[in-house]
TIDRENZA-271345 format. One line per 2 residues: number of its first residue (from 0); their letters; for each residue x, y negated, z of N, C-alpha, C. Coordinates in nm, 2 decimals, always signed. Example, Ala and Ser with C-alpha at 12.3 -4.5 7.8 and 13.67 -1.06 7.14 Angstrom:
0 = AS = +1.32:+0.57:+0.78:+1.23:+0.45:+0.78:+1.32:+0.33:+0.78; +1.28:+0.22:+0.71:+1.37:+0.11:+0.71:+1.29:+0.00:+0.79
//
This chain:
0 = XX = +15.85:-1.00:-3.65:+15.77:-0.94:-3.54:+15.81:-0.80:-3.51; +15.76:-0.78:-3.36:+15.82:-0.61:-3.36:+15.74:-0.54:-3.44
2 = XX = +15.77:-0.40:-3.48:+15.72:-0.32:-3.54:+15.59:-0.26:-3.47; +15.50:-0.17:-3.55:+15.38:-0.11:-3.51:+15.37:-0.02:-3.41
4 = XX = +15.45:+0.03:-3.40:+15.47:+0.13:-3.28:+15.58:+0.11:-3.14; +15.60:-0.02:-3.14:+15.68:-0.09:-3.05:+15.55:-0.18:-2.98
6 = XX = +15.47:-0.22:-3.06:+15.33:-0.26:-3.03:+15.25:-0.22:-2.92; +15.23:-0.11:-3.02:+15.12:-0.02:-2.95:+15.21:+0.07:-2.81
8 = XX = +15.35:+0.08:-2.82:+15.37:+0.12:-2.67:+15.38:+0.05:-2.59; +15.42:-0.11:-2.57:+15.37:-0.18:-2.49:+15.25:-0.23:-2.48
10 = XX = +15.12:-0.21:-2.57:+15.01:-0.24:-2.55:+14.94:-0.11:-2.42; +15.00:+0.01:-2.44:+14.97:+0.16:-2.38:+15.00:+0.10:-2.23
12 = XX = +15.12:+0.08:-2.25:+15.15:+0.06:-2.05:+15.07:-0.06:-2.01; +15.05:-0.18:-2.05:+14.98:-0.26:-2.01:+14.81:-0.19:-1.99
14 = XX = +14.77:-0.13:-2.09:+14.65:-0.08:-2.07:+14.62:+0.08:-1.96; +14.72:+0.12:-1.94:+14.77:+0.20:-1.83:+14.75:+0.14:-1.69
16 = XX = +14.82:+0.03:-1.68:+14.82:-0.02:-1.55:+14.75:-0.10:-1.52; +14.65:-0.17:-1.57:+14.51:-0.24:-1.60:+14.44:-0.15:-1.63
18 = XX = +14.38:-0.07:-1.69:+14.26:+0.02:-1.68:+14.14:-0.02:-1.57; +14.18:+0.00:-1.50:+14.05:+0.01:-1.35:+14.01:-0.19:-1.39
20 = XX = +14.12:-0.26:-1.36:+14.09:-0.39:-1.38:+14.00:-0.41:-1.49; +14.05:-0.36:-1.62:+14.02:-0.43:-1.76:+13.89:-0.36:-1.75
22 = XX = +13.86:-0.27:-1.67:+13.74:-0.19:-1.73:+13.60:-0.25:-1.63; +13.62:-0.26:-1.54:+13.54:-0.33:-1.47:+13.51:-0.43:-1.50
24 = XX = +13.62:-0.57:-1.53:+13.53:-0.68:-1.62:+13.45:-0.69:-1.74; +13.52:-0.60:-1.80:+13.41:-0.54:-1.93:+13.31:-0.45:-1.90
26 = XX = +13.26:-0.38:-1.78:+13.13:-0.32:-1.76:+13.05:-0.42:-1.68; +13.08:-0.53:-1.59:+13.02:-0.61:-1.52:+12.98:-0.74:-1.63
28 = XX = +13.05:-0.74:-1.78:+12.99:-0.87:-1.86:+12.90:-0.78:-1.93; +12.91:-0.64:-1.95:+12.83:-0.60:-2.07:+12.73:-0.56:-1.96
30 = XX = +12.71:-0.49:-1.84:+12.60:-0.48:-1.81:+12.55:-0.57:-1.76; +12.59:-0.71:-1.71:+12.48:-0.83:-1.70:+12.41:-0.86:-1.85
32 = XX = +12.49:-0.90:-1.94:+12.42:-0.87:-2.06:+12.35:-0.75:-2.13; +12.34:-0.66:-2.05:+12.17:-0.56:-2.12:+12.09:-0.55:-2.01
34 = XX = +12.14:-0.63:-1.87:+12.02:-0.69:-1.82:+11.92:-0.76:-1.86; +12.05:-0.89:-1.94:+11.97:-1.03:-1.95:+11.89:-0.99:-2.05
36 = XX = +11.94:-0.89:-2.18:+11.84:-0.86:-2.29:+11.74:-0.80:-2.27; +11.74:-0.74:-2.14:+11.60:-0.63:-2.10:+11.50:-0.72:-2.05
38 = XX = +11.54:-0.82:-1.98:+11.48:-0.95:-1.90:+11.42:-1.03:-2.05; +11.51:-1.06:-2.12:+11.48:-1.16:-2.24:+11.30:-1.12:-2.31
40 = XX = +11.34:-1.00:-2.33:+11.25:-0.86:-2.42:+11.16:-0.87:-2.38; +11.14:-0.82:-2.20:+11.02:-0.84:-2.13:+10.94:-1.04:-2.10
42 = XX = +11.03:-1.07:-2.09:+11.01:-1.26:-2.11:+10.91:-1.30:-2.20; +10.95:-1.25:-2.32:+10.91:-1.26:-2.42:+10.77:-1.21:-2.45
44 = XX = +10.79:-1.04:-2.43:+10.61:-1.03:-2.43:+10.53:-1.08:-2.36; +10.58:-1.08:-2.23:+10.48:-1.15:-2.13:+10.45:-1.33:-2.21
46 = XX = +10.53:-1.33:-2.24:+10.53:-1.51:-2.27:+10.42:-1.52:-2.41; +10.48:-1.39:-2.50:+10.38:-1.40:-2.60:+10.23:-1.36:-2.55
48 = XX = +10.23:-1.23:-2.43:+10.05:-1.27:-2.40:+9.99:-1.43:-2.35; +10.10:-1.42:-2.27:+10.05:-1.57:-2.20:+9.97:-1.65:-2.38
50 = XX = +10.08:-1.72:-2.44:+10.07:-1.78:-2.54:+9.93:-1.74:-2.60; +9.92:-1.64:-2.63:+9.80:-1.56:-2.72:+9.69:-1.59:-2.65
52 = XX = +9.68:-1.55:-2.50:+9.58:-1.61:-2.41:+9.55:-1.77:-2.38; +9.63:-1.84:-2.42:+9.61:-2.00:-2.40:+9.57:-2.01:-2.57
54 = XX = +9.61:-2.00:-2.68:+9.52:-2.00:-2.78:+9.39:-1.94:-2.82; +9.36:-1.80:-2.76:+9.25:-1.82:-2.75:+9.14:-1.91:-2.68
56 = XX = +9.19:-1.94:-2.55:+9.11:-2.02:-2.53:+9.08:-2.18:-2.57; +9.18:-2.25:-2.66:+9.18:-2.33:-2.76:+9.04:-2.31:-2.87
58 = XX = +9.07:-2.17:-2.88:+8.99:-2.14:-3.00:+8.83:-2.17:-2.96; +8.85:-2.11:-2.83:+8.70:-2.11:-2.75:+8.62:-2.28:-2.70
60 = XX = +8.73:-2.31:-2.65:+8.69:-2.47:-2.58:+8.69:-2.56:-2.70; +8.85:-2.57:-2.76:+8.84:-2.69:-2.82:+8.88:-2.83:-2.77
62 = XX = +8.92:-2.81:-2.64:+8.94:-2.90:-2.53:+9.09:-2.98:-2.54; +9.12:-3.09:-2.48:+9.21:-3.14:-2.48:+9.31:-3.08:-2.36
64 = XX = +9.26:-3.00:-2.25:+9.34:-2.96:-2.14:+9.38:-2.81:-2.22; +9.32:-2.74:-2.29:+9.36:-2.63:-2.35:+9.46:-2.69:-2.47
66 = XX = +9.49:-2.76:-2.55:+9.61:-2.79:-2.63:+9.73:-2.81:-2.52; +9.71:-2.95:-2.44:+9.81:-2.95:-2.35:+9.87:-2.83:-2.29
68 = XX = +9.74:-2.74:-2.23:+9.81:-2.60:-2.23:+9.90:-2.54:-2.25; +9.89:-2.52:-2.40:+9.92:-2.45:-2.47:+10.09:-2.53:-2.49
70 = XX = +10.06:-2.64:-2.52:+10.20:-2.72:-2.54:+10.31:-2.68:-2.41; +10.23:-2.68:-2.29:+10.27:-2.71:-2.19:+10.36:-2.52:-2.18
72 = XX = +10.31:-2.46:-2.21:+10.30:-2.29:-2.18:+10.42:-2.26:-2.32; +10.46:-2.35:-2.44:+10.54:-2.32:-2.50:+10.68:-2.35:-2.49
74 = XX = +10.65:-2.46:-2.43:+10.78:-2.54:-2.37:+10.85:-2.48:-2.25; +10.77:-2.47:-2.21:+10.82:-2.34:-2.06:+10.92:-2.23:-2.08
76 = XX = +10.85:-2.19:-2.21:+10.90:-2.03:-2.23:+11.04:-2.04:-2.34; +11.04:-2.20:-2.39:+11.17:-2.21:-2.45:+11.22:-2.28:-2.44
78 = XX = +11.22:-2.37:-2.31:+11.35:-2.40:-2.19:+11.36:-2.25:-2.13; +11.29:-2.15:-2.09:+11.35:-2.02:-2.02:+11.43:-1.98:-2.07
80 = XX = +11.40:-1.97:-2.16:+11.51:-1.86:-2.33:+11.62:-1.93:-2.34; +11.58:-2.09:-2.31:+11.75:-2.15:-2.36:+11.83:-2.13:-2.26
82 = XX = +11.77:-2.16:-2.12:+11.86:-2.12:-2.04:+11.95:-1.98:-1.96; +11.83:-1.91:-2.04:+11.90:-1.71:-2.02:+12.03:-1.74:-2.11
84 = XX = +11.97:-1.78:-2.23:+12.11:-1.78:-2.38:+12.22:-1.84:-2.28; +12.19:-1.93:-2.25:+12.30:-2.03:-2.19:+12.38:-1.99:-2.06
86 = XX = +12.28:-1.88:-1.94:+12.40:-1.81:-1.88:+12.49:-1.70:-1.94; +12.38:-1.62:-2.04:+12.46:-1.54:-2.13:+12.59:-1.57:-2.19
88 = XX = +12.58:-1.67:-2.21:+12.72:-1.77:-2.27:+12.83:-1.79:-2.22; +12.78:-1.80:-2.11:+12.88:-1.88:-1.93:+12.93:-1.74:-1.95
90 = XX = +12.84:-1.65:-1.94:+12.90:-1.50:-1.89:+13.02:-1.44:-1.98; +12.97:-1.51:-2.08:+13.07:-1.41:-2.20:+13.24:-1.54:-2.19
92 = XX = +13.16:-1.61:-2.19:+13.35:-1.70:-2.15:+13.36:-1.68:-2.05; +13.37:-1.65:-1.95:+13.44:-1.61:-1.84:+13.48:-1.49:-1.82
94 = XX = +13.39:-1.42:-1.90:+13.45:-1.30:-1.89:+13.57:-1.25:-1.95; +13.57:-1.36:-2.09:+13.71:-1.35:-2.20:+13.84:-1.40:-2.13
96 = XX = +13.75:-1.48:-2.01:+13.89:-1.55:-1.95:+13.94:-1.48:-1.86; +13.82:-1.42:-1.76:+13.90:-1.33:-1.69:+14.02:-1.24:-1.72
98 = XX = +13.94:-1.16:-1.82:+14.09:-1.10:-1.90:+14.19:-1.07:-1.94; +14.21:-1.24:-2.04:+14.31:-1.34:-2.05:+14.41:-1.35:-1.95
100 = XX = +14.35:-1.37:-1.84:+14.43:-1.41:-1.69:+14.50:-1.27:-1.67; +14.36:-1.19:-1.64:+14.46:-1.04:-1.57:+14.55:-0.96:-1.67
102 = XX = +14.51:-0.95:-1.79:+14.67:-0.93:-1.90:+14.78:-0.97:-1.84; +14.80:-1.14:-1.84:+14.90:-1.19:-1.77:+14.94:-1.11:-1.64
104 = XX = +14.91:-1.10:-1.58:+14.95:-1.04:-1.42:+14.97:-0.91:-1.44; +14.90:-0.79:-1.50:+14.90:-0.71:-1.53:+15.05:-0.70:-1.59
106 = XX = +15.11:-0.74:-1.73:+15.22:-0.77:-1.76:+15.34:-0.84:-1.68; +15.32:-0.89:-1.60:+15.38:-0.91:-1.47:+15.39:-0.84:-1.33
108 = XX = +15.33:-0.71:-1.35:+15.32:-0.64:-1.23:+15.29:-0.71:-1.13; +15.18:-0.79:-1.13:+15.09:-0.89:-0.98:+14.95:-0.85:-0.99
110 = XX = +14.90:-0.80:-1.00:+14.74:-0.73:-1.03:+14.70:-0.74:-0.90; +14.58:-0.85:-0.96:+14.48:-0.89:-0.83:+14.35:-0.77:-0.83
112 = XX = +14.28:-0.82:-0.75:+14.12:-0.76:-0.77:+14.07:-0.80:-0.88; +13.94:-0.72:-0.91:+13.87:-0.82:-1.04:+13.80:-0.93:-1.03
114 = XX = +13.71:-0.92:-0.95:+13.69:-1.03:-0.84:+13.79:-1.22:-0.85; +13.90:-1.20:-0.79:+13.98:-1.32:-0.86:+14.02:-1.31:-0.98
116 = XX = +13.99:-1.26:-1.07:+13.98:-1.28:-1.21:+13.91:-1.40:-1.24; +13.73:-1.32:-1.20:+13.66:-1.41:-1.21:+13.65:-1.55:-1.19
118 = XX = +13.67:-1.54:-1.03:+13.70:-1.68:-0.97:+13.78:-1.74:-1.05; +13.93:-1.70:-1.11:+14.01:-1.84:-1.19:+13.94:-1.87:-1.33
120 = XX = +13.88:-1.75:-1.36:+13.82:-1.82:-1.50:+13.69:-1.92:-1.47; +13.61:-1.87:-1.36:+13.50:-1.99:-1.39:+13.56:-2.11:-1.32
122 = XX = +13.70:-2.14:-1.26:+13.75:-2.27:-1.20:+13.76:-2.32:-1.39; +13.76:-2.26:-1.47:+13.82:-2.35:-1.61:+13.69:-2.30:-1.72
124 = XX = +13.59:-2.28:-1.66:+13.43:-2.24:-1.76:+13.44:-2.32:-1.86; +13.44:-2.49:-1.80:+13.36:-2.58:-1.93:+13.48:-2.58:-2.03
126 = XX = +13.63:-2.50:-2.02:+13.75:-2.53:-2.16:+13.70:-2.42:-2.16; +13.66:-2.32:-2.14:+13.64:-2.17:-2.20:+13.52:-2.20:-2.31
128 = XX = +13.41:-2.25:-2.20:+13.30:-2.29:-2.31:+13.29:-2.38:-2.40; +13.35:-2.46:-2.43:+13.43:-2.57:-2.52:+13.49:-2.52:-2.60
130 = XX = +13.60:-2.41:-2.60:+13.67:-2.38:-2.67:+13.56:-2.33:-2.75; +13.50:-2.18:-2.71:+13.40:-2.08:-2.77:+13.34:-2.17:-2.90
132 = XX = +13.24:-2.30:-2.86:+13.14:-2.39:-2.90:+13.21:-2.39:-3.02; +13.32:-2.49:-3.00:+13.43:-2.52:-3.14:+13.49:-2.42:-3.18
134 = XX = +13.54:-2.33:-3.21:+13.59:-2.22:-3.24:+13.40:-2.17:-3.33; +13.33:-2.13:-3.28:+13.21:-2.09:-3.36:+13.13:-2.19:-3.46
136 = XX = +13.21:-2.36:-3.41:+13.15:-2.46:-3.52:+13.24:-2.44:-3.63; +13.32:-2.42:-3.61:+13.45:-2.41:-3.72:+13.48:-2.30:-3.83
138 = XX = +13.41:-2.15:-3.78:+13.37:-2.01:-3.84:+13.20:-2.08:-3.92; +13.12:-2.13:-3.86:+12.99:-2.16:-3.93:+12.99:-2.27:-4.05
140 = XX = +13.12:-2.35:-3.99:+13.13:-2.44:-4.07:+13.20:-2.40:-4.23; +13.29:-2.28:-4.19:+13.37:-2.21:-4.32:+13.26:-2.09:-4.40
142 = XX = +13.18:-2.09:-4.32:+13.11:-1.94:-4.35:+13.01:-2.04:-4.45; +13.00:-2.20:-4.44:+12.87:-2.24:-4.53:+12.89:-2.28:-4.63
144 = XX = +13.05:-2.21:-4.71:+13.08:-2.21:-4.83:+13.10:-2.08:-4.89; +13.09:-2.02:-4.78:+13.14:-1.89:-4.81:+13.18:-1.77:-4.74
146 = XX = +13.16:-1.65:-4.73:+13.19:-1.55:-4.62:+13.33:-1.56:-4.59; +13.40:-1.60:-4.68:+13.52:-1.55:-4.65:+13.64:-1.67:-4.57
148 = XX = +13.54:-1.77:-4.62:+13.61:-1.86:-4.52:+13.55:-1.88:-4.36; +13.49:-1.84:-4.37:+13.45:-1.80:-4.24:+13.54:-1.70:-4.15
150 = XX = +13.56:-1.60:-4.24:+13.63:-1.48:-4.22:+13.78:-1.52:-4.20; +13.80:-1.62:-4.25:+13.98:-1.67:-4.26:+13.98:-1.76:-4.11
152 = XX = +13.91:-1.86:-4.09:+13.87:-1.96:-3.95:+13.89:-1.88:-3.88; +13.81:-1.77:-3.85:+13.76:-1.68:-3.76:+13.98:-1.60:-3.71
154 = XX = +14.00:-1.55:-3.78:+14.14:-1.53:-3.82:+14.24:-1.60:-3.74; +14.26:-1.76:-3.81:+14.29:-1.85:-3.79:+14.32:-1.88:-3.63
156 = XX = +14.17:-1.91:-3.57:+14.17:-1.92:-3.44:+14.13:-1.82:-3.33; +14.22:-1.73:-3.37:+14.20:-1.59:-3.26:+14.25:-1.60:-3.15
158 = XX = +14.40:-1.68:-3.13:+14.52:-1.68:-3.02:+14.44:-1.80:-2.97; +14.38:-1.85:-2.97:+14.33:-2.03:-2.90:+14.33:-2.02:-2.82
160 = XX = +14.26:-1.90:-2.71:+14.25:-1.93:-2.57:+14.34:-1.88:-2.50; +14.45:-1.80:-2.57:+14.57:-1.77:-2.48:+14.64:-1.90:-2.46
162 = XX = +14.67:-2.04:-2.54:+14.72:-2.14:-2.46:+14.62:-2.22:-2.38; +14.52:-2.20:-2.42:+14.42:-2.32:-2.27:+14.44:-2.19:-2.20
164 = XX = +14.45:-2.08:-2.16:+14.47:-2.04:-2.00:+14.64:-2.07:-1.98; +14.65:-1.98:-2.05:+14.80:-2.00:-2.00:+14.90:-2.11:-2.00
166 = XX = +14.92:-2.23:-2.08:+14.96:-2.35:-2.06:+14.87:-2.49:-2.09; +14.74:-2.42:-1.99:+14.66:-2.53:-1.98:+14.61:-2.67:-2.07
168 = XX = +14.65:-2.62:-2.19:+14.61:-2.68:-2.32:+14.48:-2.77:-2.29; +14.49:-2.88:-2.37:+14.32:-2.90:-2.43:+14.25:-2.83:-2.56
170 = XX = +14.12:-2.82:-2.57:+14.08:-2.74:-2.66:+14.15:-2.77:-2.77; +14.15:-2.89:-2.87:+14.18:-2.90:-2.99:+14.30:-2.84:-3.02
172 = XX = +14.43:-2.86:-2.93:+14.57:-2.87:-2.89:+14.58:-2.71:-2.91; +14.47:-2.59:-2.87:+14.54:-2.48:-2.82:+14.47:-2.41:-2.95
174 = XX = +14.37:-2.46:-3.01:+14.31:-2.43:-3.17:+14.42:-2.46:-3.26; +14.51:-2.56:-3.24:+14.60:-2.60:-3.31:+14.72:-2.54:-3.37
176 = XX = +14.76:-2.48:-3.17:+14.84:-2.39:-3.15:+14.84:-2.25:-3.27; +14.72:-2.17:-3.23:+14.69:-2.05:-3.31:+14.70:-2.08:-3.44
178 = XX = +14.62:-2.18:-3.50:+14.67:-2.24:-3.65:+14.80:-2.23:-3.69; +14.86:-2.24:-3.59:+15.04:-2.24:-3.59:+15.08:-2.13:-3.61
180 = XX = +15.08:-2.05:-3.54:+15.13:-1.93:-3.48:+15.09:-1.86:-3.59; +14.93:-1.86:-3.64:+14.89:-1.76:-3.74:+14.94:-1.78:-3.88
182 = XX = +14.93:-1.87:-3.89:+14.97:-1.91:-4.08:+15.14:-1.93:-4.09; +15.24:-1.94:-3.97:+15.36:-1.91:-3.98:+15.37:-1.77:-3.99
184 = XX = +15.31:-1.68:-3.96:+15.32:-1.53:-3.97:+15.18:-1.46:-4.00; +15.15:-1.51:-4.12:+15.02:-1.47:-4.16:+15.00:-1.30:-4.19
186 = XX = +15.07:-1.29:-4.28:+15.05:-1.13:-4.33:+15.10:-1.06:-4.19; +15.23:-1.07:-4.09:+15.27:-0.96:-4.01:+15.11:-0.94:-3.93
188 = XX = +15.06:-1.09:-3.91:+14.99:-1.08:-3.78:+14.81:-0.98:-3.89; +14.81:-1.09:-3.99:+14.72:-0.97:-4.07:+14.72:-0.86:-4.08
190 = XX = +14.79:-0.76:-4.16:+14.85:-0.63:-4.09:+14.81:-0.55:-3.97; +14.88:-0.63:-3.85:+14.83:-0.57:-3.75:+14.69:-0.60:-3.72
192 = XX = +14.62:-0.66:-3.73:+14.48:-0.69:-3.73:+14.39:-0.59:-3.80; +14.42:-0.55:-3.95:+14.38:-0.49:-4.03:+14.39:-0.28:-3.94
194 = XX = +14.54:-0.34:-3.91:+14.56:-0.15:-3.85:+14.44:-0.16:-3.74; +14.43:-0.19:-3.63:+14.36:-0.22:-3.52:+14.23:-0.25:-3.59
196 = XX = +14.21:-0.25:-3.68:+14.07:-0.24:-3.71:+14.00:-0.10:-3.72; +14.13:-0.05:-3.82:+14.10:+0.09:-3.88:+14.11:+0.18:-3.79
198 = XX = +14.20:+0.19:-3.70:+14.19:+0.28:-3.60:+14.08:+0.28:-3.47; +14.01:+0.13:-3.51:+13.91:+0.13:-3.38:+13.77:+0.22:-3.46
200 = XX = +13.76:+0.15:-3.62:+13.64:+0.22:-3.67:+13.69:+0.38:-3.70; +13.81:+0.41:-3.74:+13.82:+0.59:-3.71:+13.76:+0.64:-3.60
202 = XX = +13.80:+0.60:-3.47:+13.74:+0.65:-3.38:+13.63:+0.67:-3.33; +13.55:+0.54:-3.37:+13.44:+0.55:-3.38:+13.36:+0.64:-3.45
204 = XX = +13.41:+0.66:-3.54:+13.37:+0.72:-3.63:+13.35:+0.91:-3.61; +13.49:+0.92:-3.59:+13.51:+1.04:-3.53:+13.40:+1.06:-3.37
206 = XX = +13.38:+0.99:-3.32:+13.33:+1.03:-3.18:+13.14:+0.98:-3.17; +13.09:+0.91:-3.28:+13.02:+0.88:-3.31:+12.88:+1.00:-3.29
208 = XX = +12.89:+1.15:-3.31:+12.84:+1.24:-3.25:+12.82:+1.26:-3.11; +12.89:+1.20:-3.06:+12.89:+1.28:-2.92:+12.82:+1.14:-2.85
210 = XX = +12.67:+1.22:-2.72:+12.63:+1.10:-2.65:+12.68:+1.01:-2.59; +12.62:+0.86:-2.61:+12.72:+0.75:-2.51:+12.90:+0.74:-2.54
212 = XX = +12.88:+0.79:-2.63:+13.07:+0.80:-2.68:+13.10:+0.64:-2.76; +13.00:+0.60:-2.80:+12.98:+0.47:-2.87:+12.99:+0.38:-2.79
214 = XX = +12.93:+0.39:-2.66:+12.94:+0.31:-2.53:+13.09:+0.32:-2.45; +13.10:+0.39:-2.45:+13.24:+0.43:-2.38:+13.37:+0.35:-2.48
216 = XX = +13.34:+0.36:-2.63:+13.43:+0.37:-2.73:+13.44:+0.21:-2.74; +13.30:+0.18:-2.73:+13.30:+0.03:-2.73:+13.35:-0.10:-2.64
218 = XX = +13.34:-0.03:-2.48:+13.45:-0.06:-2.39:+13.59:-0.08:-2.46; +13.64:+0.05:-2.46:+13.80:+0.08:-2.50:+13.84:-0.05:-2.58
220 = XX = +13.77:-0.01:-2.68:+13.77:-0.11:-2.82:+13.80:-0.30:-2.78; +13.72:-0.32:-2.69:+13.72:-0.45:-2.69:+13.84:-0.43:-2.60
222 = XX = +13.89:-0.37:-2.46:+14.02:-0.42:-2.41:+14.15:-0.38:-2.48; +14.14:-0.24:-2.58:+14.28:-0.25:-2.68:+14.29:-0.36:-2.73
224 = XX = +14.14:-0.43:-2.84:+14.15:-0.54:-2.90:+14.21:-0.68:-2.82; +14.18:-0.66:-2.68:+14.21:-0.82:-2.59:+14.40:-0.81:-2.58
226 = XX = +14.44:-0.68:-2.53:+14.57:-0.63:-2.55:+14.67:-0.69:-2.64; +14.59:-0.62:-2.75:+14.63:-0.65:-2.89:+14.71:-0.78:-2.94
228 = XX = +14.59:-0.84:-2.91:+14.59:-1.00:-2.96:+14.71:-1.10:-2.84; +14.68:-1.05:-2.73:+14.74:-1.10:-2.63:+14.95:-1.06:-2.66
230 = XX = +14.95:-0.93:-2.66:+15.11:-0.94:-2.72:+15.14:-1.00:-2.85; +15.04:-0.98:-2.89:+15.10:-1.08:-3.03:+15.10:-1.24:-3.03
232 = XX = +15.04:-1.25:-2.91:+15.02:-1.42:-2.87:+15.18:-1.44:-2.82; +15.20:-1.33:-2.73:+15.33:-1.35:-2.61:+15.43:-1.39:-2.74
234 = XX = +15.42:-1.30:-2.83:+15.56:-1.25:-2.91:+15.56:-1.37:-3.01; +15.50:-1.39:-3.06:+15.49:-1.55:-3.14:+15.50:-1.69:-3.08
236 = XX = +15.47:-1.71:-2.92:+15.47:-1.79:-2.87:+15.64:-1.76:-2.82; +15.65:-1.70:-2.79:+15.82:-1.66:-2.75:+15.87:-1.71:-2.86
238 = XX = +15.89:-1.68:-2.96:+15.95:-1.64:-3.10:+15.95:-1.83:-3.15; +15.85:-1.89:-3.06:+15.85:-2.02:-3.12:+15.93:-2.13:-3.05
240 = XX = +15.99:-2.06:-2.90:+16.05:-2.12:-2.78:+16.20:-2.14:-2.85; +16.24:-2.03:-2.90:+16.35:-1.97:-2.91:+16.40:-2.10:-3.07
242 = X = +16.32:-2.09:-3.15:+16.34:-2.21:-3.24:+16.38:-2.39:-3.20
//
């Protein structure tokens, strides 16, 4: 694999000439999501007066139309919840896909709007969402022996969705892939994973005083990290053509 600082300079130009792109789809997923949690929060209280107010009056009547009520007033408020969770969901895979996509073009000097980002990732939502589903049964399923195999899954199938976008894989096929890719170059890709850790929590760390710097830091962090992962996808997938 290339070296660490052959890395990080083509991760720099890519993140140079994508900035405005990468940064917009990462403030348009994270601020629908502290909408949806502001919405959830308020949901909630209201739903727990409601609730509170249909039990009491349970307590008061005794009645058969007040239990139904009450059934009726519970079920409401967690089909709501499932379905907030569930565009939250939509939102976060598409958004990973967007990404995914505009790296690609980005690295190709073709940079669309952010806008058609969106649009190609939700043309392929339900393999984004599919992939996510399995990829998280597969970390839960390792984590229920143990943190660390959870920690190794999780590892494992980092690169998955760079072949369902990019050579339109099926899910199992592009989980497979990464399985590939990662355990033939376990430690280089380890390593780099490990450095990109430490330098995201330095920073953090270091800027951690300053207001909203966590917010800002937190942005950065996730499109270095999408970067990251993404040349190391190119350069292993290359690396496997050539064999």
């Amino acid at each position: 694999m290339q070296d660490i600082s052959s890395l990080f300079k083509k991760g720099s130009e890519i993140f140079k000439n994508g900035i405005d792109v990468f940064f917009l789809i990462q403030l348009i997923v994270l601020g629908i999501s502290i909408l949806i949690g502001v919405f959830i929060y308020l949901f909630s209280v209201l739903g727990l007066i409601l609730f509170s107010a249909v039990i009491g009056t349970i307590s008061s009547e005794k009645s058969l139309v007040a239990v139904v009520g009450v059934i009726l007033v519970g079920l409401l408020i967690g089909l709501a919840l499932m379905a907030i969770f569930a565009f939250t969901f939509l939102l976060q895979s598409i958004g990973q896909g967007a990404m995914v996509i505009a790296m690609q073009d980005v690295l190709n000097n073709k940079k669309k709007s952010f806008s058609n980002y969106f649009k190609e990732a939700f043309e392929i939502k339900w393999q984004l969402i599919g992939l996510i589903v399995l990829q998280t049964l597969l970390i839960l399923l390792g984590a229920i022996f143990f943190v660390i195999p959870g920690l190794l899954i999780s590892f494992m199938v980092s690169l998955a969705v760079y072949p369902l976008v990019y050579k339109k894989k099926k899910i199992w096929e592009s989980i497979k892939e990464s399985f590939h890719l990662v355990a033939s170059n376990f430690w280089p890709v380890l390593g780099r994973y490990a450095l990109l850790l430490l330098v995201i929590w330095g920073i953090m760390a270091v800027t951690s005083w300053i207001p909203m710097a966590n917010f800002a830091v937190g942005i950065i962090s996730g499109i270095v990290s999408s970067i990251f992962t993404f040349l190391i996808y190119k350069e292993l997938s290359s690396k496997e053509k050539e064999l």
